[in-house]
LUMKE-515534 format. One record per residue (C-alpha): residue in one letter; x, y, z. Coordinates in steps of 0.2 Angstrom, whole numbers, plus 2048, in hexadecimal, padded with zeros to 3 digits. Example, Ala and Ser with C-alpha at 12.3 -4.5 7.8 and 13.67 -1.06 7.14 Angstrom:
2
a83E7EA827 s8447FB824 
//
This chain:
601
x5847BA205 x5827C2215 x5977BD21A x59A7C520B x5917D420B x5987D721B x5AA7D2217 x5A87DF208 x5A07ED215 x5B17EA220 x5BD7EB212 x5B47FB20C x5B6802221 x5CB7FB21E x5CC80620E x5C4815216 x5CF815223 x5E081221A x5D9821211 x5D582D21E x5E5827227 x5F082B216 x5E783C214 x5EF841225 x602838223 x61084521E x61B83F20F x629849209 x6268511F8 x6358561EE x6338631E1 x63F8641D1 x6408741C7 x6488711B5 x6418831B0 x64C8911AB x64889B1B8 x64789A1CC x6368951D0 x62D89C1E1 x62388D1E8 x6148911F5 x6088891FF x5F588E1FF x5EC88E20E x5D988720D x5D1895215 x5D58A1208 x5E18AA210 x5F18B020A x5FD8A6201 x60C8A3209 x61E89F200 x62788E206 x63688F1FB x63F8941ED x6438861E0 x6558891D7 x65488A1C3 x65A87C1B9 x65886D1C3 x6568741D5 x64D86A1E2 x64286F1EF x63D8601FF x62C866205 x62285B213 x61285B20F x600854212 x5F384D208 x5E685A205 x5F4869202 x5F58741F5 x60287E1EE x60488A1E0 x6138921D5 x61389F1C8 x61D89B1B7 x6288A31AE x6188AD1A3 x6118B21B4 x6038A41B2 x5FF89D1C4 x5FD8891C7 x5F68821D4 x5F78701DC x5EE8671E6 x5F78571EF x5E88471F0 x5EB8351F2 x5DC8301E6 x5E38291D6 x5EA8171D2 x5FD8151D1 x6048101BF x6138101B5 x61C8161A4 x61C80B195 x62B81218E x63A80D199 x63581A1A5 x6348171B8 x62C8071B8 x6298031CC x6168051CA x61581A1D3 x6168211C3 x60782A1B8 x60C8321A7 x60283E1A0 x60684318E x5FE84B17E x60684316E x618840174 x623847180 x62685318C x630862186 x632862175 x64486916C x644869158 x65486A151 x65986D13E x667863137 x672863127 x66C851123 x66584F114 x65A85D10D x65B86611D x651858128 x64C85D139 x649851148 x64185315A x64885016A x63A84C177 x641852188 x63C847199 x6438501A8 x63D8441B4 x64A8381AC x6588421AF x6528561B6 x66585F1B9 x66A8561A6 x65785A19E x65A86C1A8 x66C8701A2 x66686918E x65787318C x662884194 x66D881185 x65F87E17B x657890181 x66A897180 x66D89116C x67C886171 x67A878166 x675882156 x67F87F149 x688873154 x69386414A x68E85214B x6A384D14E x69D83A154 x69382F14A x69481D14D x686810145 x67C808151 x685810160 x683824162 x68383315A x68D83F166 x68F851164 x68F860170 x6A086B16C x69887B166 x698886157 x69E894162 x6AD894169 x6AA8A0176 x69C89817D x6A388717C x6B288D185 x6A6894194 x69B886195 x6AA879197 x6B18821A6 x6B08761B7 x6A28801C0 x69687F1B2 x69786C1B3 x6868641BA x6848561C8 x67F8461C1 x66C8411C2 x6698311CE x65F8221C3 x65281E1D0 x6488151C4 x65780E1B9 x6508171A9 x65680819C x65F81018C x65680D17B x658812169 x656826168 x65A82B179 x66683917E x67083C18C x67F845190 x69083F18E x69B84019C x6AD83D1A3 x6AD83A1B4 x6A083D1C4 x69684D1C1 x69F8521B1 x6918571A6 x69286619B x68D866189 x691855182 x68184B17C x681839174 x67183416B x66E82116D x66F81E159 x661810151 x6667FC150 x66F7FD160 x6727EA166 x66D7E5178 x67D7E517B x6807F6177 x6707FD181 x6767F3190 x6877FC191 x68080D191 x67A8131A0 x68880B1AB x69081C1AE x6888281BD x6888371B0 x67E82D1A0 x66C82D1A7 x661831198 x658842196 x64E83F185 x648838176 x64B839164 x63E830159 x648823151 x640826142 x64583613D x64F83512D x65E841134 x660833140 x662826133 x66B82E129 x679838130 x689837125 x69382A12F x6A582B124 x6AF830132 x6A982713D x6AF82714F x6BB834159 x6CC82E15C x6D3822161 x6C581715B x6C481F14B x6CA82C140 x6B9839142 x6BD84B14B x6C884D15A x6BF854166 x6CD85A16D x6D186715D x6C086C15B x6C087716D x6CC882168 x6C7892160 x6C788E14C x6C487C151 x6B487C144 x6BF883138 x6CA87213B x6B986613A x6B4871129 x6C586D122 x6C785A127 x6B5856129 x6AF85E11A x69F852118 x69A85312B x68985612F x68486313A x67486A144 x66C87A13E x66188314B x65A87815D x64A882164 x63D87E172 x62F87D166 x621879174 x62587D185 x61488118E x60D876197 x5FB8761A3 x5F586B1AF x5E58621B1 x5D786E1B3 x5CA8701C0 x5BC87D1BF x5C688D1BE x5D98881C3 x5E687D1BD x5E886F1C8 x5F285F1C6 x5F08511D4 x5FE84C1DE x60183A1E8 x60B8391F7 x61C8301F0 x62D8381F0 x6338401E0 x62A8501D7 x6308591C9 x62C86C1C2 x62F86B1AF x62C8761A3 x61D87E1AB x61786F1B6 x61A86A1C5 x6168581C9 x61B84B1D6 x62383A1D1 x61883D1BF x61C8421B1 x6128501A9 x612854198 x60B86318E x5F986418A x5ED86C17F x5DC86C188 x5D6866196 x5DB85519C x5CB8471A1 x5CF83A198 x5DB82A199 x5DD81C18F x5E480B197 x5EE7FD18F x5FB7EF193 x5FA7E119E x6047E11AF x6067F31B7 x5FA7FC1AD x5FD80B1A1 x5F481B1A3 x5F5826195 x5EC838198 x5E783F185 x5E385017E x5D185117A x5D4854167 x5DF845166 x5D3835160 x5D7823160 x5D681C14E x5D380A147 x5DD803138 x5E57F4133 x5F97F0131 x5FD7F2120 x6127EF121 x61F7EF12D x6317EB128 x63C7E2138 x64B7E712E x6477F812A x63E7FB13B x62C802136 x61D7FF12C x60B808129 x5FB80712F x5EC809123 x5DF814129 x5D281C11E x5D182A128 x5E3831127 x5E382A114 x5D8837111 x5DE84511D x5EF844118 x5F183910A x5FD82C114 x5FD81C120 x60081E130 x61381B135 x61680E141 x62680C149 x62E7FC150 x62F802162 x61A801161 x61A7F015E x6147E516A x61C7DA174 x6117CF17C x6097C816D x60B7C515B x6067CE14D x6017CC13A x5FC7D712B x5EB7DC129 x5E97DC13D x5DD7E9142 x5E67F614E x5E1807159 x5EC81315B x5EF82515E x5F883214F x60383F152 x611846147 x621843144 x63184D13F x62E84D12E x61B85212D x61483F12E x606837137 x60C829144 x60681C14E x60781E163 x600815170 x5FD804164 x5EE7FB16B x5F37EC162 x5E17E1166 x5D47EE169 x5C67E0164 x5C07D9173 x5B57CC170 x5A67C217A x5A67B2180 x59F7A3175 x597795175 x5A078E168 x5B1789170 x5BC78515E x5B679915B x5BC79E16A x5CF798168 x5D37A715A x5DA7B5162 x5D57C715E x5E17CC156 x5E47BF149 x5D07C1143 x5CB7C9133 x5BB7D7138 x5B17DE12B x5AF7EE124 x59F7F312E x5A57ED13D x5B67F813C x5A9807139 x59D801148 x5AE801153 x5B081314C x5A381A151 x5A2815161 x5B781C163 x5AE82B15A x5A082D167 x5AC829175 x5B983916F x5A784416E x5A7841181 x59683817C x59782C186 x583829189 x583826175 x59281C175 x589811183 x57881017C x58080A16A x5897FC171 x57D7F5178 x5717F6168 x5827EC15D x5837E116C x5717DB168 x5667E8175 x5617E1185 x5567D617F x5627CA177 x5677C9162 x5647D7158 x55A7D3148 x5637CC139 x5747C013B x5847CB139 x5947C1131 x5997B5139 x5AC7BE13A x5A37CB145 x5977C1151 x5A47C215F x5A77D1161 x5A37DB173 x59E7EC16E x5997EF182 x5AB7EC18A x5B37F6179 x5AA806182 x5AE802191 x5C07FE190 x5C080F189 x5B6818199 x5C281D1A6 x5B88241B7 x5A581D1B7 x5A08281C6 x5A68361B7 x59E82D1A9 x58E8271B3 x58983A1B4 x58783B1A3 x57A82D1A0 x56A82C1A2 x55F8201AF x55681B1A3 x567814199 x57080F1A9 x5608021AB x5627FA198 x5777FB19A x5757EF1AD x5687E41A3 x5777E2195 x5847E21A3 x57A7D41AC x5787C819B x58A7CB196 x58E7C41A9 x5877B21A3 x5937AF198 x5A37B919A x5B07AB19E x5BE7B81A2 x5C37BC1B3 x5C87D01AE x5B87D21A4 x5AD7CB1B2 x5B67D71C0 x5B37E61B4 x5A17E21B0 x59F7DF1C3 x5A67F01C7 x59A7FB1B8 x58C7F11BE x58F7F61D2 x5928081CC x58380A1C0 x5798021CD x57E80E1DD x57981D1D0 x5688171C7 x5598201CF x54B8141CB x53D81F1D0 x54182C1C1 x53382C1B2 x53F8221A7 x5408151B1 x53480E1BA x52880B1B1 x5327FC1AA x53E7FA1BA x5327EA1BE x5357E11B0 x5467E41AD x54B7E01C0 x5427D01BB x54E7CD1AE x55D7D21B7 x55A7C61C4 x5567B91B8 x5697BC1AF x5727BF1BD x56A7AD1C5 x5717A31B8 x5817AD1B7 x5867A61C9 x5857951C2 x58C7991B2 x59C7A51B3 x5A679C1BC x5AD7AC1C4 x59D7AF1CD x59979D1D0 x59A7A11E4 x5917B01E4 
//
C-alpha cells in the first residue's frame, strides 16, 4: 500500500505540473463571426483596468487569429448592445459530437432542444406545412453566414422548389425576385468554400449549398432528401464547395411529401430549367410549365439569441486552448459549438460508449421514462408511450429512426429515457434516446445475470420509483435524490423489509443517480455529513459485489470524493462515525477479496 500511495502522490505532482505548465503555453485562438454585423473583439485585463480592443471580426463569416494564454478573458458586445465575456481555462474533459459532427475527441456541444440557429420556413406543401432548418455554423461558417444573411434579407420567400429528386435532393435557391436574384448571382457576391477539417459526413436532412466550381457559392441550396442509399450519401461531399451547413428534421411532412412530377432539371429530367427561370419573367415560365410545383412561403430566424453559461453576475463561456473558435449568432466559442439557451447552463448528461457525449440541457428540459410502443423500418418512425405526455398533450412521443441505437438491439415494450422537444408540426419527440437507462446490480445468481437491461420487463412501481428520482434530480435535489436511492437499494444496513418482484430485484437505484450527477465537488455541497456518511457505507457494500470494471472505477471515484469532504466531527455524525467506520472497514475488507477489480488493493 505504501508504493502505491506514493505512486498515486507522484502522478497527482505530474498532473499538477502538466497543468500549471499548459496554463502558461500560448495557443493560437481563431475567432469566426457568422453575425450580420462586424463584431469588435477585446481583451480584459485582470486588474480591472480598461478594456482594450484587439480586433475587428468581419460580418458573415470573418476570422479573427488571436494568440492567447490560459487564464485570458475577452469580451464583445452583440448586435442588441449586450456585452459577453469569456474567460479562456484548460479545466474541462475533451468530448465529441454524436451527430456526424467533428468527431476527433476536442469537441463539447452545448445545446437546448435541437440546433443552433433556428430558420422556420412555410411551404406550399400540403395545407401549408412549415418545416425547420437547424443552422450549425461550425460546420460550414462562410456557407451557414451567407444562408442565414439571405434568411434576414427575405431571399428565399416565396422561392420555387425547381429540383426534386426522390431519395437524392431537393434543390432550390433561384429567387422569386428577379432583381435580387440577378444581384446576388454576380461573381463578387460568390463565397469561398468552407475547409471540412472534421469531414462532417452528409445524412438524410442536411443542407449545403450547390456549387459549380471552386469558391462558387451564391444562392443555390440542396436539401439531402429521406431514403438516400449509402451510396448516395457517400457522393455528396466530394466537391470543395458542398460542406453541409444544416439540418432539416427528416420527419417533417413537407419533406416527404413535395410533389416530385417533374422531377429532375435537364438534361436528367424534364423539371425546370434553371437556365429560364433567371431571366426577369422566369417565374411566370415555372407558373406556366410547372403549374403543380411547390414553392416556400416565408423563411424567418425564429430564435436567434443565444447566452453563454453564467457565472455570478456575467456571462461566461469556457474556452480550451485548440485551434478553431466560432462567434455565432451571439456566441462566441472555440472549437465548440454553442447552441441557444434558456437559463442557466449546470447540468450535463452523458451517454454512448467510446468518446463520450456531453449533452448541456436547459433546466426546464426533464428526462422522461416510457416504453417503445411502435416503430416502422420502412416508414422510418415509431412512438414512445409515456403517461406523462399522454396526458399533457394527448400523444406519444415521436421517435425518429435516426435515435435509434446502434450498438444494440431493440424490442417493443423496452423501457426507454429520453428528452422532448417539438417538432415542425407542433408534436412531442424523442432526443437524446438512452436506450438502457436500467442499470442493474450484480447477482449472485449467474442464469439471472445473463439478461441484458434492456430486454427486461420492470413493473409499474419501479418505473415510478425511477421517476422520481429523474424528478428529484431535475429539482436540483440532489440530497433527496441520494438519500432515496439508497432507502430502494435496501438502506445501509442491507434489504429493506418485504421481498419486491422478482423482475425488479436487480435493479441499482444508487448508480441510476449517479450516472445522472455530473461535478461531485458541485453536488457534494449540497449534501449533508450526516448523508455523505450513510451514502460511503452504501458505496462501500455495493464495492463487494460490483463485478464491472466502469462501475467499480465510478464507485471508487464518489467514494474518494465524498470522503475528502465529510467533516466527522459535526453533531450529525459522530456520534455514529464509530460504528459505521466499523462497518466500512468490514465491507471494504472483503471487497479486496471479492471484486476482482480491487483484488490487489
Amino acid at each position: 500500500m505504501g508504493d502505491r500511495q506514493l505512486a498515486a502522490k507522484a502522478m497527482a505532482a505530474v498532473i499538477l505540473l502538466l497543468l500549471q505548465l499548459a496554463s502558461v503555453a500560448a495557443f493560437p485562438l481563431n475567432l469566426w463571426n457568422t453575425m450580420p454585423e462586424d463584431i469588435h473583439l477585446f481583451w480584459e485585463p485582470g486588474n480591472g483596468g480598461q478594456r482594450r480592443e484587439v480586433g475587428v471580426i468581419a460580418k458573415n463569416g470573418g476570422t479573427h487569429l488571436e494568440t492567447t494564454h490560459v487564464g485570458h478573458t475577452f469580451s464583445y458586445d452583440d448586435t442588441k448592445g449586450q456585452r459577453h465575456q469569456i474567460l479562456v481555462c484548460e479545466d474541462q474533459p475533451f468530448v465529441r459530437l454524436d451527430d456526424g459532427g467533428p468527431s476527433d475527441g476536442s469537441v463539447l456541444e452545448l445545446e437546448n432542444s435541437q440546433g443552433e440557429v433556428r430558420v422556420r420556413c412555410s411551404t406550399t406543401v400540403m395545407d401549408n406545412e412549415s418545416f425547420d432548418i437547424l443552422v450549425r455554423p461550425s460546420w460550414s461558417p462562410k456557407g451557414a453566414a451567407r444562408f442565414l444573411e439571405l434568411v434576414r434579407e427575405g431571399y428565399y420567400d416565396g422561392c420555387g422548389l425547381t429540383r426534386v429528386v426522390p431519395n437524392f435532393l431537393t434543390q432550390l435557391g433561384i429567387g422569386a425576385n428577379a432583381e435580387a436574384r440577378t444581384t446576388w448571382r454576380l461573381p463578387e457576391k460568390r463565397i469561398p468554400d468552407d475547409p471540412s477539417p472534421w469531414g462532417v459526413p452528409f445524412k438524410e436532412g442536411m443542407l449545403s449549398f450547390a456549387g459549380s466550381g471552386k469558391d462558387s457559392r451564391a444562392t443555390d441550396i440542396f436539401i439531402v432528401m429521406p431514403d438516400a442509399t449509402p451510396g448516395t450519401l457517400r457522393n455528396f461531399g466530394t466537391n470543395p464547395w458542398e460542406t453541409p451547413f444544416g439540418m432539416v428534421d427528416t420527419s417533417a411532412v413537407p419533406l416527404k411529401e413535395i410533389m416530385v412530377r417533374y422531377g429532375d432539371m435537364p438534361p436528367w429530367g424534364k423539371g425546370p430549367n434553371p437556365g429560364l427561370i433567371y431571366p426577369a419573367n422566369g417565374y411566370e415560365y415555372l407558373r406556366k410549365q410547372f403549374p403543380k410545383l411547390d414553392y416556400l412561403g416565408k423563411c424567418a430566424v425564429v430564435d436567434d439569441n443565444f447566452t453563454f453559461c453564467r457565472a455570478q453576475s456575467f456571462d461566461v463561456f469556457k474556452m480550451w486552448p485548440v485551434p478553431f473558435a466560432s462567434l455565432t449568432g451571439m456566441a462566441l466559442v472555440q472549437d465548440f459549438v454553442l447552441r441557444q439557451q434558456i437559463g442557466v447552463i449546470d447540468t450535463y448528461e452523458t451517454q454512448g460508449k467510446g468518446n463520450q457525449t456531453v449533452w448541456l440541457g436547459r433546466l426546464n428540459e426533464p428526462r422522461r421514462l416510457g416504453t417503445l410502443k411502435s416503430f416502422s423500418p420502412s416508414q422510418g418512425y415509431g412512438f414512445i408511450s409515456c403517461d406523462e405526455i399522454q396526458q399533457a398533450y394527448q400523444r406519444d412521443v415521436y421517435l425518429d429512426k435516426s435515435q435509434l441505437p446502434t450498438a444494440t438491439s431493440w424490442r417493443f415494450g423496452q423501457c426507454l429515457e429520453f428528452a422532448v422537444s417539438f417538432n415542425a408540426r407542433g408534436h412531442p419527440q424523442a432526443r437524446r434516446v438512452n436506450w438502457e437507462p436500467v442499470p442493474l446490480t450484480a447477482v449472485s445468481d449467474p442464469s439471472s445475470s445473463t439478461i441484458p437491461s434492456w430486454q427486461r420487463n420492470y413493473s409499474m412501481q419501479t418505473v415510478e420509483k425511477l421517476k422520481r428520482l429523474l424528478r428529484l434530480l431535475h429539482e436540483k435535489t440532489v440530497e433527496t435524490a441520494v438519500v432515496t436511492a439508497i432507502d430502494l437499494q435496501g438502506g445501509s444496513g442491507g434489504a429493506a423489509p418485504g421481498k419486491p418482484e422478482e423482475v425488479d430485484t436487480e435493479v441499482d437505484y444508487v448508480i441510476f443517480v449517479l450516472d445522472r450527477l455530473s461535478c461531485e465537488e458541485e453536488v457534494l455541497k449540497n449534501i449533508k455529513d450526516f448523508v455523505k456518511m450513510l451514502f460511503i457505507l452504501m458505496l462501500s457494500k455495493m464495492l463487494r459485489t460490483q463485478t464491472r470494471k466502469d462501475r467499480t472505477e465510478h464507485l471508487i471515484k464518489w467514494f474518494q470524493a465524498l470522503s475528502s469532504t465529510i467533516k466527522v466531527s459535526s453533531e450529525s455524525v459522530k456520534q455514529h462515525f464509530q460504528d459505521v467506520v466499523a462497518q466500512i472497514n468490514n465491507h471494504l475488507k472483503h471487497a479486496s477479496s471479492e471484486n476482482a477489480h480491487l483484488a490487489d488493493e
